[in-house]
C-alpha positions in Angstrom: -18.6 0.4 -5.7 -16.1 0.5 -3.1 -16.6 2.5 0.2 -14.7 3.0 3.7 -15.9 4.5 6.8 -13.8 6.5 8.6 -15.8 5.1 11.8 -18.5 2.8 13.0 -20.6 5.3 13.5 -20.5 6.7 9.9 -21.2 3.6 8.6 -24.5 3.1 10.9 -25.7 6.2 9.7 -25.1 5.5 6.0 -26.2 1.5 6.7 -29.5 0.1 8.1 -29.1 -3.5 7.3 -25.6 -4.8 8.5 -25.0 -4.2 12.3 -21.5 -3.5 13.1 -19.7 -6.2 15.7 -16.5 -3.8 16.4 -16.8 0.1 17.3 -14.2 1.3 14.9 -12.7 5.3 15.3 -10.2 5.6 13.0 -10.0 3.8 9.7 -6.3 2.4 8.9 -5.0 -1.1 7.4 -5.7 -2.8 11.1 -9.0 -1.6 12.0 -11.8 -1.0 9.4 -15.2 -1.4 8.1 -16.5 -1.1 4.8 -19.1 -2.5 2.1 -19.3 -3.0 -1.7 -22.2 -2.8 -3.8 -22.5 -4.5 -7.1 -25.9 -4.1 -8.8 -28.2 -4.8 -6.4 -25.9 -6.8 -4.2 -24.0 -5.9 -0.7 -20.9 -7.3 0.8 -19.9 -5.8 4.3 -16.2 -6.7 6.2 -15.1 -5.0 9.0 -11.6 -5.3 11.5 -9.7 -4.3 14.8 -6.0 -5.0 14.6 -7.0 -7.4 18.3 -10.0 -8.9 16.1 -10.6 -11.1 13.2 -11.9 -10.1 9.8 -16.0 -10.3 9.6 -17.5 -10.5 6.4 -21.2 -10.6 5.6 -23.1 -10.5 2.4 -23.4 -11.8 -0.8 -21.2 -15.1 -1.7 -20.4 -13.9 -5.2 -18.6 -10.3 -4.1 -16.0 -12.2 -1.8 -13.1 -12.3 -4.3 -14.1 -8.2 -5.3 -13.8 -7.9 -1.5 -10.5 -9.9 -1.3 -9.0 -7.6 -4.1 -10.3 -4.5 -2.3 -8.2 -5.9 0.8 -5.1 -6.6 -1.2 -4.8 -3.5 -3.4 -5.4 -1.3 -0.2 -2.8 -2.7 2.0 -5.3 -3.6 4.8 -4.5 -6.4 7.1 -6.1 -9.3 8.8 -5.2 -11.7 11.8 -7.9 -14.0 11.2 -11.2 -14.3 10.2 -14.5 -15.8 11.7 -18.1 -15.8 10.6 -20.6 -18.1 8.0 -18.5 -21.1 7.3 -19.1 -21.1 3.2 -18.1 -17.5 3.1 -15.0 -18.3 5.5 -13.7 -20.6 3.3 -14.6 -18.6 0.1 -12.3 -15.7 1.4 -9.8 -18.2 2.2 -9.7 -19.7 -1.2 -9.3 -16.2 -2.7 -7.1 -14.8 -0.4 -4.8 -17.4 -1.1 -4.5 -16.6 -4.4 -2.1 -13.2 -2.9 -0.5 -14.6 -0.1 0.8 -17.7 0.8 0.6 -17.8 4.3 -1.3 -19.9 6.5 -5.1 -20.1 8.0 -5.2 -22.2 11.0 -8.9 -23.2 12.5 -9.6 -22.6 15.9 -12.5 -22.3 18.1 -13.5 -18.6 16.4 -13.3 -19.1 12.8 -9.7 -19.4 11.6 -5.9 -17.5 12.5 -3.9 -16.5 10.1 -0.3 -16.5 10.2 1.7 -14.5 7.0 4.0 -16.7 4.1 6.5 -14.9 2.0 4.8 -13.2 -0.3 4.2 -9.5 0.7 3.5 -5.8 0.3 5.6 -2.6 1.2 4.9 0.9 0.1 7.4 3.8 -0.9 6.8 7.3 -1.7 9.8 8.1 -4.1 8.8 11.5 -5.7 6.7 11.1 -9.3 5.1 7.5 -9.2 6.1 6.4 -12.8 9.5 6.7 -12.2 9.9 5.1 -8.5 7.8 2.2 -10.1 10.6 2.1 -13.1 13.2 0.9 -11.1 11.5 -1.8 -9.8 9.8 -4.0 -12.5 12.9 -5.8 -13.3 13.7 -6.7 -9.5 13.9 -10.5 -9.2 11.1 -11.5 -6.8 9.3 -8.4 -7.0 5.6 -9.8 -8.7 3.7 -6.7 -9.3 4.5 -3.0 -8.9 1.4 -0.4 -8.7 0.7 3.4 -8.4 -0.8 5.2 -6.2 -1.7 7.4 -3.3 -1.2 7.3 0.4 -0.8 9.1 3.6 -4.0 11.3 3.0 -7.3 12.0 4.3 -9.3 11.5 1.9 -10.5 8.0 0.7 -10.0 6.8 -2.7 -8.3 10.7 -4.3 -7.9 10.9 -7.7 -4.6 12.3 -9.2 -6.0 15.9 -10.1 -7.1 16.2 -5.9 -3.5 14.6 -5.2 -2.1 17.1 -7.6 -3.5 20.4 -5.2 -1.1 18.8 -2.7 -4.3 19.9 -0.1 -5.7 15.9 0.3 -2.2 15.1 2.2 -1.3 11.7 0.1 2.2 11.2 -1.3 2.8 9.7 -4.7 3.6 6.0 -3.9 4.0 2.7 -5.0 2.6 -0.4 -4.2 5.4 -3.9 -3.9 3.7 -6.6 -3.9 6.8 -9.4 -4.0 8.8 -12.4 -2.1 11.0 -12.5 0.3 12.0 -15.5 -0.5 13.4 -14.3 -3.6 14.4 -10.7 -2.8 14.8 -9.4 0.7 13.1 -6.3 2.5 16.5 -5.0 2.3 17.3 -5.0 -1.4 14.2 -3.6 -1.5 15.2 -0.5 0.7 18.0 -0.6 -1.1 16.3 0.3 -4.7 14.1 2.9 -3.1 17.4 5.2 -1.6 19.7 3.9 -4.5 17.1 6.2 -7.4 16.0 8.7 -5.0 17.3 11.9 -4.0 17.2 11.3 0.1 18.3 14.8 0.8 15.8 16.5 -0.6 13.0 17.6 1.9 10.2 19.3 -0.1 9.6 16.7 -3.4 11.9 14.8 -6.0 14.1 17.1 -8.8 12.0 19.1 -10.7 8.7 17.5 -8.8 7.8 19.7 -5.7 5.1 19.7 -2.7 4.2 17.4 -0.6 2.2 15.0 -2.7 6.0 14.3 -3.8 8.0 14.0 -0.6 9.2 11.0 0.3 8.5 8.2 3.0 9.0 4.8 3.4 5.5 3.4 5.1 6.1 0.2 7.8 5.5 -0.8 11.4 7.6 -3.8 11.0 10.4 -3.6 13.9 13.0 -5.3 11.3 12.2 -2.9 8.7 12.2 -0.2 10.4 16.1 -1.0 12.1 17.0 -1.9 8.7 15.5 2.2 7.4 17.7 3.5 10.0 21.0 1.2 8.8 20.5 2.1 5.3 20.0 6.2 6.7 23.0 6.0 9.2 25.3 4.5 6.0 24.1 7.6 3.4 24.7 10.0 6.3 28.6 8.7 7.1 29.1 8.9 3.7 28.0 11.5 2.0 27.5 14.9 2.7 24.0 15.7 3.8 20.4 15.0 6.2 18.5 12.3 4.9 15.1 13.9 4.7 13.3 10.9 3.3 10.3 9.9 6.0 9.6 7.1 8.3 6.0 6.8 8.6 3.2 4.3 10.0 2.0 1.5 7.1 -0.2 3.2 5.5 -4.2 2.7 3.4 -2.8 2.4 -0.3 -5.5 4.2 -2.9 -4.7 2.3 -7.1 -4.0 5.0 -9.0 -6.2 5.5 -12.6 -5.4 2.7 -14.7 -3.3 5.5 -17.6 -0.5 5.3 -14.1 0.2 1.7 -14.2 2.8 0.8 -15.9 3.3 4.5 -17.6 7.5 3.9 -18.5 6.4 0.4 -20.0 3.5 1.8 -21.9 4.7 4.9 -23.1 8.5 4.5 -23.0 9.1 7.6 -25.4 7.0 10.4 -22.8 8.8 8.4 -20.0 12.3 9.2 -21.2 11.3 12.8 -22.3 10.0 13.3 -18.5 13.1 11.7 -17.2 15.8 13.5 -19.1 13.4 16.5 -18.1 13.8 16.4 -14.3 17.5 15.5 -14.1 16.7 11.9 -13.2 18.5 10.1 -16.1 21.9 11.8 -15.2 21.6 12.0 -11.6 24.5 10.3 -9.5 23.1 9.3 -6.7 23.7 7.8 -3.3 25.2 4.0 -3.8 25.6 0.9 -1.5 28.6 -1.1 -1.4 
């Protein structure tokens, strides 16, 4: 079992073993703390966006806790602690992203490779993943949740539109292959960007859209793509620029829903106008 703490000092109240090293007060992908349990064994790892990742616990959870760290978009700049558990995560960690951990005098730096996550909200989640699986240099596509307040939702809470998370997807690809902006590209090419409150016949806020990044390069290239749709073509670009964002998997029966049930797909599709919509296009 998974589980985040929204601050330090809910995990010292729920935690009498591990003592925190950083005073976290407001859980998001830089700064965090968290543990997993696994019969009767912990792992804890906690992280400030100034301060490098600290793990402690039991050796055979590390790769668990690397996933857990991968799948929910959190980041590191480093990590320091027990050197056989350093190097553990290291191994693992490398098996997502290819960038590169340099020792220094407080564990190790890391500095990011090509391989890398970004997060849309593009309306219903099996069909903003659709129109990515084919995308050359795009390794993995997943469903899910972000931009809420509650940790780990499942789709009926999402559903009330009352936990504030957005239906979204999860890129996990290279930019060596294909570029951020073919990427942002894709998302505005199959979405309606003028509509404010959902996606055709999908409506409320779980279905609004947003493109999640704090990347300075990403976000000029958001405002290119918004500037172009708004010179020409007729209409306000509602579609959201928002902080990178916590990403919560969706239940397993949402991955890969148009691959793995391509007749219910193409009924929902036809369904909410998507399959004959004309939208916005890039020259």
């Amino acid at each position: 079992m998974v589980k985040f703490y929204k601050t330090t000092n809910d995990f010292k109240n729920d935690n009498n073993i591990y003592i925190p090293q950083y005073e976290i007060n407001n859980f998001d992908i830089y700064n965090y703390i968290f543990k997993i349990t696994k019969e009767d064994k912990n792992i804890y790892a906690e992280a400030k966006k100034e301060g490098k990742l600290l793990i402690s616990g039991d050796y055979e959870l590390i790769e668990l806790l690397v996933e857990t760290i991968f799948i929910s978009n959190l980041k590191i700049i480093g990590i320091k602690g027990e050197d056989r558990i350093t190097k553990r995560f290291i191994d693992c960690y490398s098996k997502y992203f290819n960038g590169i951990f340099t020792k220094d005098d407080d564990g190790y730096i890391y500095k990011e490779g090509s391989l890398k996550v970004v997060i849309f909200a593009g309306g219903c989640f099996w069909c903003a993943a659709n129109n990515f699986y084919s995308l050359k240099g795009v390794k993995e596509v997943y469903s899910g949740y972000a931009s809420g307040d509650v940790f780990f939702p499942t789709y009926e809470e999402v559903k009330t539109g009352l936990t504030g998370h957005k239906e979204s997807i999860f890129i996990y690809y290279n930019e060596e292959e294909v570029s951020y902006r073919e990427l942002i590209i894709a998302f505005f090419e199959n979405i309606d960007p003028f509509d404010e409150d959902g996606q055709f016949i999908d409506r409320g806020s779980n279905y609004q859209t947003a493109v999640f990044t704090d990347d300075d390069s990403q976000v000029e290239l958001f405002y290119r793509a918004k500037r172009y749709i708004e010179t020409n073509y007729e209409g306000e670009v509602k579609v959201r620029l928002l902080p990178n964002v916590v990403f919560f998997l969706a239940e397993e029966d949402h991955q890969e829903f148009s691959i793995k049930n391509k007749e219910r797909f193409l009924e929902e599709e036809k369904l909410s106008g998507r399959d004959i919509y004309q939208g916005v296009k890039f020259k």
